[in-house]
N, C-alpha and C positions, 0 to 999 in steps of 0.2 A: 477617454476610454481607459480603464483598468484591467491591469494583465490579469490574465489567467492566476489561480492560487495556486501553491506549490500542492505538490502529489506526494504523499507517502505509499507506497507499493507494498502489501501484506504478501506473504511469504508465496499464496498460490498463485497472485497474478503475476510474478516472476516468472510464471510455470506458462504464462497466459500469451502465445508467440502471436496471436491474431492481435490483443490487446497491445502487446509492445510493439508491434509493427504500427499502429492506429497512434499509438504516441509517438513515437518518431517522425509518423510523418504529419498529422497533424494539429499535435496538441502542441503550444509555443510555450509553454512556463516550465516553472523547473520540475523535475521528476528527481522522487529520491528512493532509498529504502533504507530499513532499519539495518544496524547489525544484526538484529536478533533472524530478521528474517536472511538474510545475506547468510547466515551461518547455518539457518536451518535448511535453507536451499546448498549448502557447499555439502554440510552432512550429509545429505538424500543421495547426491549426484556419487561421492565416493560411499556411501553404503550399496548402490545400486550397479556400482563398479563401471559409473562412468567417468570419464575428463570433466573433474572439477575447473578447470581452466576458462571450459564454456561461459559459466555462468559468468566470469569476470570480461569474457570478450562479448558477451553481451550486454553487458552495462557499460562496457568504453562505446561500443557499437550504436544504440539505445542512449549515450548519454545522461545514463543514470549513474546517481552519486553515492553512497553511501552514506549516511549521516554518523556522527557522535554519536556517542551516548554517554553521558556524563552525571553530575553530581544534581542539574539542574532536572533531568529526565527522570533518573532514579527518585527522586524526594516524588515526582509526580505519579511513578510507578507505584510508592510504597502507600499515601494517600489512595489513587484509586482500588489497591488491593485489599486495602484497610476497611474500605466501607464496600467490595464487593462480595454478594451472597452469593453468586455464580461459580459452581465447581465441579470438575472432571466426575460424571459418575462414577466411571470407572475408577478411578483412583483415590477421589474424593479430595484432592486437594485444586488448589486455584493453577489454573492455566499461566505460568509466567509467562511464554513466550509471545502470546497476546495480549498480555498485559503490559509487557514492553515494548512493544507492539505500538499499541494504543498512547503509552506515554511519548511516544515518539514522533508524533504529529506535534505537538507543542500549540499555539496557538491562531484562533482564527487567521487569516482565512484557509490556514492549512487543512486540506482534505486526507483523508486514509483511504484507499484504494481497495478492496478486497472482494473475495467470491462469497465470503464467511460471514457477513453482517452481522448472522446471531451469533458470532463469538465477541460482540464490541456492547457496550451500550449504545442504547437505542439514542444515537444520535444523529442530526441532519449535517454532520463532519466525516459522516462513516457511510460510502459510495458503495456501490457493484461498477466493473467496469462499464457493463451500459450505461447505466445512468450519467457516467461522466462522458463517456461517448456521445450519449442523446446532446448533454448539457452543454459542450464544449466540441460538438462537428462544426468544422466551418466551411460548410458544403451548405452553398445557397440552395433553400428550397423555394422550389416555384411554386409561384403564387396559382392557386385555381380561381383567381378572379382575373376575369381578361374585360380588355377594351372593347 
């Protein structure tokens, strides 16, 4: 049997307290999140004039990590933004912090976690939290074939 793959956490399933409770207690592999998201969740919490504090006593709580992000990330960051046609109507430039986002899953079997699907390319690496729910409950279902 092969573990569970590690979990990248986008910025609103941080936001997702059903979600992080479902991982705690029954998802067994690593869960992480980005910087980028880690900081756009610290920004929200004191722009909205709450205890930033929270979000860090719920990743010690939750068991979430925070990952790097480094020289290996960024080169991935500047290729995907390189050849992306996808950009902020509004402003018309490319979304970075999805973009780092996205480079920060790094390789198979690592999944990205998110509410946003259409902000990622259309990849089968890029989850809703259902689907990783469906995917990875380990709540036996009963069979409806009986004896």
């Amino acid at each position: 049997m092969t573990s569970p793959p590690k979990l990248v956490l986008d910025t609103n399933v941080l936001r997702n307290k059903d979600f992080i409770n479902w991982l705690s207690s029954e998802y067994h592999g690593m869960v992480v999140t980005s910087p980028v998201a880690y900081m756009e969740n610290k920004r929200q919490l004191i722009g909205n004039k709450k205890d930033p504090d929270k979000l860090d006593d719920l990743l010690t709580n939750a068991n979430i990590t925070v990952e790097e992000f480094g020289k290996k990330e960024a080169n991935i960051a500047a290729l995907f933004m390189a050849g992306r046609e996808k950009v902020c109507p509004e402003c018309g430039k490319i979304d970075w912090a999805d973009t780092m986002i996205y480079a920060s899953i790094g390789n198979p079997p690592t999944l990205l976690v998110t509410s946003n699907a259409d902000d990622y390319p259309s990849d089968d690496r890029v989850k809703t939290p259902a689907e990783i729910k469906r995917q990875f409950s380990h709540r036996r279902r009963q069979s409806s074939y009986h004896i």
